[in-house]
BARO-710258 format. One record per residue: residue in one letter; residue number from 1; z, y, x of N, C-alpha, C in turn. Coordinates in steps of 0.05 Angstrom, whole numbers, plus 32768, in hexadecimal, padded with zeros to 4 digits. Layout:
% residues N
+--------+-----+------+------+------+-------+-------+-------+------+------+------+
| residu | num | n_zz | n_yy | n_xx | ca_zz | ca_yy | ca_xx | c_zz | c_yy | c_xx |
+--------+-----+------+------+------+-------+-------+-------+------+------+------+
|      a | NUM |    Z |    Y |    X |     Z |     Y |     X |    Z |    Y |    X |
...
+--------+-----+------+------+------+-------+-------+-------+------+------+------+
This chain:
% residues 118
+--------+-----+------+------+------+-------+-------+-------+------+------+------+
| residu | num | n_zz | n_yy | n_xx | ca_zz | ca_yy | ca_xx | c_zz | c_yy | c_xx |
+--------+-----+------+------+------+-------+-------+-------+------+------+------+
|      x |   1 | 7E9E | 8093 | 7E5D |  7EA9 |  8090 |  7E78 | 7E94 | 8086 | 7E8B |
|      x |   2 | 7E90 | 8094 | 7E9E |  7E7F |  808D |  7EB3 | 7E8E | 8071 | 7EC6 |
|      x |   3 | 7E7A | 8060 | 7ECC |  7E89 |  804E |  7EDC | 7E7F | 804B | 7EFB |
|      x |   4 | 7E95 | 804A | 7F0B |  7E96 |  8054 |  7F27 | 7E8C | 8035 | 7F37 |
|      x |   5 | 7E88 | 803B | 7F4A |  7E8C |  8021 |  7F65 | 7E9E | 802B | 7F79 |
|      x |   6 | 7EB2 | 801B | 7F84 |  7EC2 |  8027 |  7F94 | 7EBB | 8035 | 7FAB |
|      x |   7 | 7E93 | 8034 | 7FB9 |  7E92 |  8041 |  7FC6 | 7E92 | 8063 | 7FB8 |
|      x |   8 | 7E80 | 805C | 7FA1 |  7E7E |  8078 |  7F94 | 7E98 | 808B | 7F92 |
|      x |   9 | 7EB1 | 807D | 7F8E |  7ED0 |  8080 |  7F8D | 7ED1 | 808B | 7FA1 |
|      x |  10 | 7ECE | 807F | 7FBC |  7ED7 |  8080 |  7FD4 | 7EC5 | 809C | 7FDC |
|      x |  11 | 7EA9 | 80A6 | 7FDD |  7E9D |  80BC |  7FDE | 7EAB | 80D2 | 7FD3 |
|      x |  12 | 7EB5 | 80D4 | 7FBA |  7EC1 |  80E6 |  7FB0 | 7EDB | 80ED | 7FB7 |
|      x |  13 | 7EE7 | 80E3 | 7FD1 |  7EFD |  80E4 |  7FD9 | 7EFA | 80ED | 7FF1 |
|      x |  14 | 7EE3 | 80E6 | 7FFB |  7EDF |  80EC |  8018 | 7ECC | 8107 | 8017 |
|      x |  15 | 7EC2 | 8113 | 8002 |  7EAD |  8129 |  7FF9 | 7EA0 | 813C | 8015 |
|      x |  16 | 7E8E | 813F | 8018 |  7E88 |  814F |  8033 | 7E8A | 8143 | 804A |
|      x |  17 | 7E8E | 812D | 804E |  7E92 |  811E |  8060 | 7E75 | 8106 | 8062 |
|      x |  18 | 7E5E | 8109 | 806D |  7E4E |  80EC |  806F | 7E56 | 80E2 | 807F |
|      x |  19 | 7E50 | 80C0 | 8077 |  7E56 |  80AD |  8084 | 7E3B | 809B | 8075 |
|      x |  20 | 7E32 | 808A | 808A |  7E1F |  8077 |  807E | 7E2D | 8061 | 8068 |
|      x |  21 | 7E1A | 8059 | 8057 |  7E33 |  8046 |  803F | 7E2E | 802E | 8055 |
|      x |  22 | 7E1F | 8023 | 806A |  7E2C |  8003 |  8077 | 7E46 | 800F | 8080 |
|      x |  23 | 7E57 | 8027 | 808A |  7E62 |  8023 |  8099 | 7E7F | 802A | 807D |
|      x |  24 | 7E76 | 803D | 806A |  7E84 |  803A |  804D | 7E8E | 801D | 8050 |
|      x |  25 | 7E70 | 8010 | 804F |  7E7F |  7FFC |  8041 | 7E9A | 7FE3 | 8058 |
|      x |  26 | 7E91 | 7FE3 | 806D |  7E9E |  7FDA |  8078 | 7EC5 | 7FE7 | 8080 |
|      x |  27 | 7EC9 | 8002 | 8074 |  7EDC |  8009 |  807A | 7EEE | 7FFE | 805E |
|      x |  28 | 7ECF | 8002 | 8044 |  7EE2 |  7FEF |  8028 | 7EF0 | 7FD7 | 802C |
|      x |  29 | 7ED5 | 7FC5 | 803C |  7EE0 |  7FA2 |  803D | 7EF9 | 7F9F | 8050 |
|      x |  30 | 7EFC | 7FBA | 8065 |  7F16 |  7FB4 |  8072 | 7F30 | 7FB6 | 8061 |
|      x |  31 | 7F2C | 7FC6 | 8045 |  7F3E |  7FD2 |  8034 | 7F33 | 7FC1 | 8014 |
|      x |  32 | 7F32 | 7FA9 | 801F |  7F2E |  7F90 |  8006 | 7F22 | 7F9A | 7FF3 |
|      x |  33 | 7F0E | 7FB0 | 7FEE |  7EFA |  7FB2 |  7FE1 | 7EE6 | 7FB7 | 7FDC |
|      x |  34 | 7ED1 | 7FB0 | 7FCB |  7EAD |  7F9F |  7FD9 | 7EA8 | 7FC0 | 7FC8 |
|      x |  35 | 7E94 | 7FC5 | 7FD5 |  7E8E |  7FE5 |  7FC8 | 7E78 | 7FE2 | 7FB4 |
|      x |  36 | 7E75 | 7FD3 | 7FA9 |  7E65 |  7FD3 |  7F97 | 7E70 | 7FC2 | 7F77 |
|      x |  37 | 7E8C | 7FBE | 7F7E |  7EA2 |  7FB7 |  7F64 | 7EA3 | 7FCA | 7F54 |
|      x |  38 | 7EA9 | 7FCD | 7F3D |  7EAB |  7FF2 |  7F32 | 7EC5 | 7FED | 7F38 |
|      x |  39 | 7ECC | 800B | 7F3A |  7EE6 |  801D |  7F3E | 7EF5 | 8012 | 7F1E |
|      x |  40 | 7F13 | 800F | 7F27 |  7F20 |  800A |  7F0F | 7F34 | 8021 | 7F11 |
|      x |  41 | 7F2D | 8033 | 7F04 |  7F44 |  804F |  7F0D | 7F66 | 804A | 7EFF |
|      x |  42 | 7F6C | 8038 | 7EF0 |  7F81 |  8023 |  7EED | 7F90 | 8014 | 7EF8 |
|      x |  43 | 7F7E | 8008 | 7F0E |  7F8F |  7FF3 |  7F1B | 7F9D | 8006 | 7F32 |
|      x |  44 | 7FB0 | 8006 | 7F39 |  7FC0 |  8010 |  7F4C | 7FC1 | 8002 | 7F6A |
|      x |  45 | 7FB8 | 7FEE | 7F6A |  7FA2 |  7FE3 |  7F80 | 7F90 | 7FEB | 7F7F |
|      x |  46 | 7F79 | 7FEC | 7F7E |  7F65 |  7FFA |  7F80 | 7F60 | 8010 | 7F88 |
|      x |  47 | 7F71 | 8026 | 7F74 |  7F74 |  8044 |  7F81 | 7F89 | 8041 | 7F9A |
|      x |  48 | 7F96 | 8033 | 7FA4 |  7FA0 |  803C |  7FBA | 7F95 | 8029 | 7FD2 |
|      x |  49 | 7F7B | 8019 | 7FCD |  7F76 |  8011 |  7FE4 | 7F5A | 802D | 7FE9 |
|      x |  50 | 7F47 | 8034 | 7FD5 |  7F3A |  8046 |  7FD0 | 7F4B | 8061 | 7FE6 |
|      x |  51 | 7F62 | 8068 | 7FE1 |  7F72 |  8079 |  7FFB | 7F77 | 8068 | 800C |
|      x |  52 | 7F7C | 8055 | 8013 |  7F7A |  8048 |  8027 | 7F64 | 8047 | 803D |
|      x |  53 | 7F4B | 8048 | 8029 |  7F31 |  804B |  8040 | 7F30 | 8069 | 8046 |
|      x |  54 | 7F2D | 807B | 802F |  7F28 |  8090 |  8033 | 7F3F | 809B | 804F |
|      x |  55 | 7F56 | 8097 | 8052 |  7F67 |  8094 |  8068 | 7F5B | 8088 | 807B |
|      x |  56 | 7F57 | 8071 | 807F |  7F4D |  8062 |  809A | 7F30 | 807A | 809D |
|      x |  57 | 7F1A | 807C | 8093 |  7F06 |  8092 |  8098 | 7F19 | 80A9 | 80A2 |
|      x |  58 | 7F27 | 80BA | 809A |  7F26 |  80D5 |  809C | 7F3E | 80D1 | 80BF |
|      x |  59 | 7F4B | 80B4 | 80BE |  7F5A |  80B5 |  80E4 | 7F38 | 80AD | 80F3 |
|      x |  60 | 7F27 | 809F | 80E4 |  7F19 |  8095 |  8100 | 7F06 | 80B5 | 8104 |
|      x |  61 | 7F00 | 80D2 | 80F5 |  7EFF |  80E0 |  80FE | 7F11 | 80F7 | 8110 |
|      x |  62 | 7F29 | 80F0 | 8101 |  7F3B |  80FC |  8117 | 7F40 | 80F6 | 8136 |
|      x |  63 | 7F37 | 80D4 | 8131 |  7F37 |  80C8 |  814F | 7F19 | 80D4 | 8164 |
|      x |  64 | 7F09 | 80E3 | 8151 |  7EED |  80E3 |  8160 | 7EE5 | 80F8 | 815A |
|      x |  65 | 7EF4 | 810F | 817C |  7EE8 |  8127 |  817C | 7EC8 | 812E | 817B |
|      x |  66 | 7EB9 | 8129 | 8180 |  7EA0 |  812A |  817C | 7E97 | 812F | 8163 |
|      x |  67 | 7EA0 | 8119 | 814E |  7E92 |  8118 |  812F | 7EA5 | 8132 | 8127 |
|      x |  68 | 7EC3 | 812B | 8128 |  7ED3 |  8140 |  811C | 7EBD | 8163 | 8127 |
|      x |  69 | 7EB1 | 8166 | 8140 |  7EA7 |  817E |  8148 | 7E8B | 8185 | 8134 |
|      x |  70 | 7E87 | 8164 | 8131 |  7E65 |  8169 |  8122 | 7E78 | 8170 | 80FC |
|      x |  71 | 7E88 | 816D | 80F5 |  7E8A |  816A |  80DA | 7E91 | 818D | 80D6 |
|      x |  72 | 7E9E | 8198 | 80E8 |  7EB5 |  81B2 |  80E1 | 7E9E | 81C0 | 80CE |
|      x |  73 | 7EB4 | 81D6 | 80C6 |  7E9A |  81EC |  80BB | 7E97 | 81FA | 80C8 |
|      x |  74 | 7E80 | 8210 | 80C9 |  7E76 |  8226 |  80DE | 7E8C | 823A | 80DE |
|      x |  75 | 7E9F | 823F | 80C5 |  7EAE |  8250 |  80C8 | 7ED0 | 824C | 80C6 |
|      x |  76 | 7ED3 | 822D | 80D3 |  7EE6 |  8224 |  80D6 | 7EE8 | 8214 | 80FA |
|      x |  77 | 7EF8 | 821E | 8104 |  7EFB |  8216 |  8120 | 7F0E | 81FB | 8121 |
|      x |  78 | 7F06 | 81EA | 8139 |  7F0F |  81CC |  813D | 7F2F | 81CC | 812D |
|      x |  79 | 7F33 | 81E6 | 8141 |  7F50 |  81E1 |  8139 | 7F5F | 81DB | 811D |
|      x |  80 | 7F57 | 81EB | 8113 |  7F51 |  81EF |  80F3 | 7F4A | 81DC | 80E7 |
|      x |  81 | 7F30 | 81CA | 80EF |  7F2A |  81B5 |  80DB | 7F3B | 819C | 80E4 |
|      x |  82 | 7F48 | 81A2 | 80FB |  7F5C |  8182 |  8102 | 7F74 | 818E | 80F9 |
|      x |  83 | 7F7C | 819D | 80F3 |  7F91 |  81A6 |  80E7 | 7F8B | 81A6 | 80C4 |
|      x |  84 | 7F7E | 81AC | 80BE |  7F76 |  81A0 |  809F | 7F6D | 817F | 809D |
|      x |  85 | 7F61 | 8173 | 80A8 |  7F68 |  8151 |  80A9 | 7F7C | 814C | 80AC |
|      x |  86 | 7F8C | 8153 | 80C6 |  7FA0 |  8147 |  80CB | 7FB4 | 8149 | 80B3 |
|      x |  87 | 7FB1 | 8166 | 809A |  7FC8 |  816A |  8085 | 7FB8 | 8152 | 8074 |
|      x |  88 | 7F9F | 8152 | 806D |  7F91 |  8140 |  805D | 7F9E | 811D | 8064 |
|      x |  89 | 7F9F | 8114 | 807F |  7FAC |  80FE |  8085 | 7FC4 | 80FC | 8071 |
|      x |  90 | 7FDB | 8108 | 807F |  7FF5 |  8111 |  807B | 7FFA | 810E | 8060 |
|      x |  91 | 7FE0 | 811F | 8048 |  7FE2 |  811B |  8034 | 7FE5 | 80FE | 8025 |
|      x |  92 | 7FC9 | 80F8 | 8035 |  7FCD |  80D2 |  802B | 7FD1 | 80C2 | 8033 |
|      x |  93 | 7FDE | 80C1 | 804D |  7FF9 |  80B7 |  804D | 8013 | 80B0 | 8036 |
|      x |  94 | 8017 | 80CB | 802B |  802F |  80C9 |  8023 | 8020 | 80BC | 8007 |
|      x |  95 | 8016 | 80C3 | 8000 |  8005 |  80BA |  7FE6 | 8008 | 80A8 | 7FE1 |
|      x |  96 | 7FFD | 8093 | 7FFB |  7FF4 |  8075 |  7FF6 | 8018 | 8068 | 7FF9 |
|      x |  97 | 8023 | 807A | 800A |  8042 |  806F |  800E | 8049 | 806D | 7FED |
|      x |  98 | 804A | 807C | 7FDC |  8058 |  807F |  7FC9 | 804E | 8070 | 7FB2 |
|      x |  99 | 8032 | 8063 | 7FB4 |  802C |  8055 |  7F9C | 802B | 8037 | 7F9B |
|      x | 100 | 802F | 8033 | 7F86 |  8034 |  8016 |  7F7D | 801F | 7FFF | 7F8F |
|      x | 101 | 8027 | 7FE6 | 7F8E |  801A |  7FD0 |  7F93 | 8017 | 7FC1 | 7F7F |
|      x | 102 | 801B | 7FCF | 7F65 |  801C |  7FBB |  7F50 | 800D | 7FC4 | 7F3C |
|      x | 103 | 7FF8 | 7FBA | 7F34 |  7FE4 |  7FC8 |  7F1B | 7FF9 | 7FC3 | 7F02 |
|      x | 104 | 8017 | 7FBF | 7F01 |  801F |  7FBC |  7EE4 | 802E | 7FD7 | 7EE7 |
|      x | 105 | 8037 | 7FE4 | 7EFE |  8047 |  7FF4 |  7EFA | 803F | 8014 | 7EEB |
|      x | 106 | 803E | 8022 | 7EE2 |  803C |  8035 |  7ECD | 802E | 804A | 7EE4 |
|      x | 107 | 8042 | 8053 | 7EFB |  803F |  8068 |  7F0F | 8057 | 8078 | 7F0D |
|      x | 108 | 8063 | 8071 | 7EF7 |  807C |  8089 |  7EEF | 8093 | 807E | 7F06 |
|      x | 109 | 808E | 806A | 7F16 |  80A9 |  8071 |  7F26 | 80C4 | 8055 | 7F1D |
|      x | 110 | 80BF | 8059 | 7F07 |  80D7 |  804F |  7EFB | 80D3 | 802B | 7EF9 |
|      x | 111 | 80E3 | 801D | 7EF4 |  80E5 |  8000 |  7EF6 | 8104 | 7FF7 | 7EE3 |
|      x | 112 | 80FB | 7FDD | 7ED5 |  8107 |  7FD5 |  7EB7 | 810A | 7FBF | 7EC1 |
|      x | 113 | 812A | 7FBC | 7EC5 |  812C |  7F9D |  7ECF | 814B | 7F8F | 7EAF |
|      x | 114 | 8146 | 7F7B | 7EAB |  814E |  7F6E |  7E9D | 8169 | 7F67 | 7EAA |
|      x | 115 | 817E | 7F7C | 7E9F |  819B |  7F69 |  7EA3 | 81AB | 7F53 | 7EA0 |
|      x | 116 | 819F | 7F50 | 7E89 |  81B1 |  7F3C |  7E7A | 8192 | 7F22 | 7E6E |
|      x | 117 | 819F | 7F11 | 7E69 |  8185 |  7EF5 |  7E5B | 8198 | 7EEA | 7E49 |
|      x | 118 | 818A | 7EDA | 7E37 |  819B |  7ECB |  7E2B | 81A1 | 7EB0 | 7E2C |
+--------+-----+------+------+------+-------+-------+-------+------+------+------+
């Protein structure tokens, strides 16, 4: 098993996209994590603060027509590439909506509560 740093995490989420790592790293420490921790692809914190930055990155280019103009592809027009972020947002959004805050929980959804004690 290869072992990650959450910037390295965070790169592979954001793929095609440069960003300098000071400014990486400052979008981690806003999202409580130091980019040079390794990646725990387990903890369910972790991976959803990991979409958490990669989210905060991909609005502060939506907020900034200029970079969004420098990133597009040559054979993809503005419209097109804010309309593919904007679904990419949308996507993790719902993502980060739907996952746990709890590194004990499984991911399955489900929860085991004790009716009865003795």
């Amino acid at each position: 098993m290869i072992n990650l740093t959450n910037i390295d995490r965070l790169k592979m989420e954001i793929e095609g996209i440069d960003i300098e790592d000071d400014k990486l790293n400052v979008y981690l420490e806003e999202n409580n994590l130091v980019a040079t921790e390794e990646y725990s692809p387990s903890s369910n914190i972790n991976k959803k603060n990991i979409y958490r930055t990669a989210l905060a990155i991909l609005e502060s280019i939506a907020n900034n027509p200029t970079y969004m103009r420098n990133l597009k592809n040559d054979d993809m027009s503005i419209t097109q590439f804010s309309e593919n972020l904007n679904n990419r947002i949308d996507l993790l959004t719902r993502k980060i909506r739907l996952m746990s805050d709890n590194d004990s929980d499984d991911g399955t959804g489900a929860s085991f509560v004790y009716l009865f004690t003795d």
